[in-house]
C-alpha positions in Angstrom: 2.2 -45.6 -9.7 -0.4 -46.6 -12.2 -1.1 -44.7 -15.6 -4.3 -44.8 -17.1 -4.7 -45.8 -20.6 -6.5 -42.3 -21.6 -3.3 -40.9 -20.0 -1.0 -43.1 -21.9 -2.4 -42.8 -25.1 -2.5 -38.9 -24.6 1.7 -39.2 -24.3 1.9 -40.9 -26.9 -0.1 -38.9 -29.2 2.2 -35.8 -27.6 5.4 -37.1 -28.2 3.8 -38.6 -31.6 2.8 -34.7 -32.7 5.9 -33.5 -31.3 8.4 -35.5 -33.0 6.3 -34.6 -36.3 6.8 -30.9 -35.8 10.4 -31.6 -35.5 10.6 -33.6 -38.1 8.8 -31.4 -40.2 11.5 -28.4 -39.0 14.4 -30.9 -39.3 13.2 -32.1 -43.2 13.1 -28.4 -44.1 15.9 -27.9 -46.9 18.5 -25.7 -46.1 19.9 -22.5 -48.2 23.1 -21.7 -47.2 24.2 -18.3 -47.5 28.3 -17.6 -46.8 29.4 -14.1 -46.3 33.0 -13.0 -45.1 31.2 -10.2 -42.7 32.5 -10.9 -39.2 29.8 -10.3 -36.1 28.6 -6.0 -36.3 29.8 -6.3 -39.7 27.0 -4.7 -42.7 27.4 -8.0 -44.1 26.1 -10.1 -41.2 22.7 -7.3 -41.0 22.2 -7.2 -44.5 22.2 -11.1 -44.3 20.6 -11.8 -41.2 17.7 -9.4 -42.5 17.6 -11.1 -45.7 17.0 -15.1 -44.1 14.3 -13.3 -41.3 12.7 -12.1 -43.8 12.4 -15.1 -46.7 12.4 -17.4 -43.8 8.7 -16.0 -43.1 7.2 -17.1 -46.2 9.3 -19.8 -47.6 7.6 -23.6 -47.1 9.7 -26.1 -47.1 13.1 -24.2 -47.3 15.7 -22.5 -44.6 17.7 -19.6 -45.7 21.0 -19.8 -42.7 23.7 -17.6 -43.3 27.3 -18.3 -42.4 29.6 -15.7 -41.7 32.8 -14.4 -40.7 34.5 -16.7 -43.7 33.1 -20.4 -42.1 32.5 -21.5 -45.6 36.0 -20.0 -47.3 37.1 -17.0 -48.6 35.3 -15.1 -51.1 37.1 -16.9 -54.1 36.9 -20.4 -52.7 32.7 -19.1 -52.4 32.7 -18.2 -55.9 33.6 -21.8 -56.6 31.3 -23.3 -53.9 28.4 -21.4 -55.9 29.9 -22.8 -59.5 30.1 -26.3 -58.4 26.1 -25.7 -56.1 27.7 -26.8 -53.0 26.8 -23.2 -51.8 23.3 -22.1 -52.1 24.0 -18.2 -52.1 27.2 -15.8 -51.0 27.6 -11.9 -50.9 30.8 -11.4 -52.9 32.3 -7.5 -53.6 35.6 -6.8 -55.1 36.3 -10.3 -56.3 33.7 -9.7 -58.3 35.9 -8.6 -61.4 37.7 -11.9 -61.3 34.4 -12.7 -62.8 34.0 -11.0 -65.3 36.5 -7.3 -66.7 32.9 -5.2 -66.4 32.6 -5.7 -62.4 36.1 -3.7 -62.2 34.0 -0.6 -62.8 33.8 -0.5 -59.5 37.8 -0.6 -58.9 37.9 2.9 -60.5 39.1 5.2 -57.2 36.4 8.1 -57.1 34.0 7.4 -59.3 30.6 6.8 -57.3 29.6 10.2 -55.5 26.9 8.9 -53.0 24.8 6.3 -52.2 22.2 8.2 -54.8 24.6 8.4 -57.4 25.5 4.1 -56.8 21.1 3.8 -56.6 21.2 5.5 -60.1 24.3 3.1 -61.3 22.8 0.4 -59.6 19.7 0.4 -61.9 20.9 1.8 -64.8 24.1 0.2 -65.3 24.9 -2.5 -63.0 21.0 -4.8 -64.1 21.7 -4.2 -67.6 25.7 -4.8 -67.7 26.6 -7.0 -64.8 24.1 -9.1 -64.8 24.4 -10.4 -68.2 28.1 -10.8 -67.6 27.6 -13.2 -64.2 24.9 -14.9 -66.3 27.7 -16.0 -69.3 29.6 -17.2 -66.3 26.9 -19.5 -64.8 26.2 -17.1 -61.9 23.0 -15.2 -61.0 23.0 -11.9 -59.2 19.5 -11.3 -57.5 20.2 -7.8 -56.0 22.8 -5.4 -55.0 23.9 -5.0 -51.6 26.7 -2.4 -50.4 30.2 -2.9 -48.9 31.1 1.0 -48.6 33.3 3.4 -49.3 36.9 2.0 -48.6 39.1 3.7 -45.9 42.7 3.3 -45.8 44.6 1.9 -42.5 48.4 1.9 -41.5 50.7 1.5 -38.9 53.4 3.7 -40.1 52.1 7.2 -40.3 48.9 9.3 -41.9 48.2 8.9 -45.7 47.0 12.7 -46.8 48.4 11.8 -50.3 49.8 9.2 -52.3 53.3 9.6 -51.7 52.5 9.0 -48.3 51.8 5.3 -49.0 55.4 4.2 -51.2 57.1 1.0 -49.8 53.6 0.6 -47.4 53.0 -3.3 -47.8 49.1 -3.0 -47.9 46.7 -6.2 -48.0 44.0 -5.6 -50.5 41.2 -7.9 -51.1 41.6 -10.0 -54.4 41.1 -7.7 -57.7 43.5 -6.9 -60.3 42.6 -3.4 -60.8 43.4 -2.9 -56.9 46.4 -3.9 -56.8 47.5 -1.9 -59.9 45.8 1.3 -58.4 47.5 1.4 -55.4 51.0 0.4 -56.9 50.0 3.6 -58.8 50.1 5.3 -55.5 53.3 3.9 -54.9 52.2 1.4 -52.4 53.2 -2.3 -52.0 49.7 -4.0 -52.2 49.3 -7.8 -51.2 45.8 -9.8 -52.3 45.0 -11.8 -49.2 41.8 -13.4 -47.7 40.3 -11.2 -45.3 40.3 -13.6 -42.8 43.8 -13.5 -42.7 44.2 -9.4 -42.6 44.0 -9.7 -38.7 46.7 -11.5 -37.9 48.9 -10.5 -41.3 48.5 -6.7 -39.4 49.3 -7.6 -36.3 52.9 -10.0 -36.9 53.7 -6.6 -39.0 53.8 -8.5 -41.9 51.5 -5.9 -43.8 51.8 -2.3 -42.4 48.0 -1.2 -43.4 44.8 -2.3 -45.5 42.2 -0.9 -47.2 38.1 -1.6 -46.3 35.0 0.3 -45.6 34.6 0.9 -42.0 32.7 -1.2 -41.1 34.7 -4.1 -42.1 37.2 -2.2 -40.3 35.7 -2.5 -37.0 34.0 -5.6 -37.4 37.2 -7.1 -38.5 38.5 -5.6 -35.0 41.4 -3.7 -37.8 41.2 -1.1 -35.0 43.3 -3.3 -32.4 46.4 -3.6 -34.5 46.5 -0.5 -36.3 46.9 3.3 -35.0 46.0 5.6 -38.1 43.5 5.9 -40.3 43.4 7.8 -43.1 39.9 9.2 -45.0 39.9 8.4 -48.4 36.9 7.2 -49.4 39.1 6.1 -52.6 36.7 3.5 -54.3 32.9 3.0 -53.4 32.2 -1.2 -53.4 28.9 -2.6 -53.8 28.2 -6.3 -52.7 26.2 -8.9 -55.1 24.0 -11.2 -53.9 24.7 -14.4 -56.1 23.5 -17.8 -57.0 25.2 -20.7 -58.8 24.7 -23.9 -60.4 21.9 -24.9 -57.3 19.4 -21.9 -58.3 17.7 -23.7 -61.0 17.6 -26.3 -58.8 15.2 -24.9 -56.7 11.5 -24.6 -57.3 10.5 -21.6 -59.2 8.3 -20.1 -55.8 11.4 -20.8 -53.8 13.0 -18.2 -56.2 10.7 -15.7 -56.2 10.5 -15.6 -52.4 14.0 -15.0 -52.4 14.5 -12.6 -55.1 11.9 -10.2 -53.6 13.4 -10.7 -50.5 16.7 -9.4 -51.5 15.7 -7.0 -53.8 13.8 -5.4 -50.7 17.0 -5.3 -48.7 18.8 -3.0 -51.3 18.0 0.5 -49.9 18.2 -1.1 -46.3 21.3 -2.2 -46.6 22.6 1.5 -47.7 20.5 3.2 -45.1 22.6 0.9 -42.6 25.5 1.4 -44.0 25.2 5.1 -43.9 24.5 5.1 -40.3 27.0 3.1 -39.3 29.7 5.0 -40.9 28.1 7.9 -39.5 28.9 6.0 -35.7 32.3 4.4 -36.2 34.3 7.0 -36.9 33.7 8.4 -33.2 34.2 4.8 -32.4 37.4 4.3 -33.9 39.1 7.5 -32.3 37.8 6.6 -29.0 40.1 3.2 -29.4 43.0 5.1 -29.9 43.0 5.8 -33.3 44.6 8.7 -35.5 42.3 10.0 -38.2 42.6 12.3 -40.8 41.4 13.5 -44.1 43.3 13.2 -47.4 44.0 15.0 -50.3 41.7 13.3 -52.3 42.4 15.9 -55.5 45.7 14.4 -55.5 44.3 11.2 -55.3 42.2 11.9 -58.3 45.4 13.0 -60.3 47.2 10.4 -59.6 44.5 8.5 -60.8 44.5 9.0 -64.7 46.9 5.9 -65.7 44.2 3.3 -64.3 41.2 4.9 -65.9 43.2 4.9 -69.0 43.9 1.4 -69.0 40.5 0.7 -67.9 38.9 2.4 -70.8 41.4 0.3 -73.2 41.4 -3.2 -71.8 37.8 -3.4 -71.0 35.4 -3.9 -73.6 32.6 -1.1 -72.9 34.7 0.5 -70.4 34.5 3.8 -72.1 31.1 4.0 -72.7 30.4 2.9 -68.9 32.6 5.2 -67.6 30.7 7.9 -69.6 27.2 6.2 -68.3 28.3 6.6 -64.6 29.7 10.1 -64.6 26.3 11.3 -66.5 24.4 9.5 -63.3 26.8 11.5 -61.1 26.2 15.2 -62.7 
């Protein structure tokens, strides 16, 4: 069968126009943003939002997230954003390996609501954190949530602290965790949370501690049977930049700046509703809940804001800053 020349030069101006469109897709630069949120998670909405969102006006430029720990642990993220390997990551309680003023947020009941962390957010965290990641070559662009931390066990229901002596309990990687809780009498263990999973279900940690959602996304539910209310310290997550920000032109920036600073009340309206659904969700997997004593929680509570107050320069007068937000 014959083609025409008209016919072949048509093709070829096809393929030729085709081949430029995906080469022009292909040569767009890519902005990787890692996150430790597994698939449901708040971490992978908040995210997912965030790149639909920039991806609409940015020219030239990709955001892609990567979740459920593909590019490391938050730590090894950290140091992926210091060395500008990683464009962007959503770090939380790791966050006061950074820098002593991020372990505010390690203080058990100290945020009220999501009002009370929208007052903190804007009044404390922009004018004290952000300074602080800035000494340390790292630039927070907005403030995301984690949640309000729920404890987990295989052992039997935490209603107050004495309830959780000799309980070996993963806890994400922050000094001021680990003390708490071994102020509660507990037996905490800093591990990636991409290892809780299996660490829960070999029995070689009895619980854990994590907003809900990161329970269920985690799938925590499958290997553990109670869980315990506490809402015992409220975590925001920081959207960060490293050593490749300045790389990138100064309209690239601003796109995503204003992208993620309009994500900041999403991402606490979605965490509020799911917390609002998972709860049903976790007792219809066969899960024990109950509320705890939190007042006994609080009084147990007095050695780490003491040593808080000491050890961190400003603590005091933050502490003092937050509780004014609150009342």
């Amino acid at each position: 069968m014959k083609v025409s020349k008209k016919a072949l030069l048509a093709s070829v101006l096809a393929l030729g126009v085709g081949m430029g469109v995906s080469a022009a897709h292909a040569a767009d630069k890519q902005i990787k943003f890692g996150h430790v949120g597994g698939p449901g998670s708040l971490f992978e909405i908040t995210a997912n939002e965030f790149a639909r969102i920039a991806n609409e006006t940015l020219e030239g430029y990709e955001v892609v997230p990567y979740g459920s720990s593909q590019l490391g642990s938050d730590s090894q993220m950290l140091n992926k954003l210091k060395l500008g390997t990683l464009d962007l990551a959503l770090p939380s309680t790791v966050m006061s390996s950074v820098s002593p003023e991020f372990s505010l947020f390690e203080m058990p009941y100290l945020i009220k609501d999501r009002e009370h962390m929208k007052k903190v957010r804007d009044e404390v965290v922009r004018s004290v954190m952000y300074p602080a990641a800035e000494k340390r070559n790292l630039n927070i662009i907005a403030v995301w949530e984690n949640g309000s931390r729920q404890i987990t066990n295989n052992s039997r229901p935490i209603v107050v602290p004495k309830d959780l002596e000799g309980l070996k309990l993963r806890t994400p990687n922050g000094i001021w965790r680990v003390e708490m809780f071994q102020g509660y009498g507990a037996n905490p263990a800093p591990m990636a949370l991409s290892e809780a999973f299996v660490a829960l279900q070999t029995g070689a940690m009895d619980g854990q501690e994590n907003p809900l959602v990161q329970i269920y996304s985690q799938r925590f539910h499958e290997v553990q049977r109670y869980l315990s209310m506490s809402n015992h310290v409220y975590t925001p997550a920081f959207v960060v930049a490293g050593a490749s920000w300045k790389r990138l032109p100064d309209e690239v920036r601003t796109v995503l700046s204003d992208a993620a600073m309009e994500l900041e009340d999403f991402a606490l309206k979605q965490g509020e509703e799911l917390d609002n659904s998972l709860v049903a969700k976790m007792k219809e997997a066969g899960m024990e809940v109950n509320e705890v004593d939190q007042q006994a929680f609080i009084d147990g509570s007095d050695a780490i804001y003491a040593k808080f107050s000491e050890e961190v320069d400003g603590g005091k007068e933050m502490l003092e800053k937050v509780r004014q937000l609150r009342d």
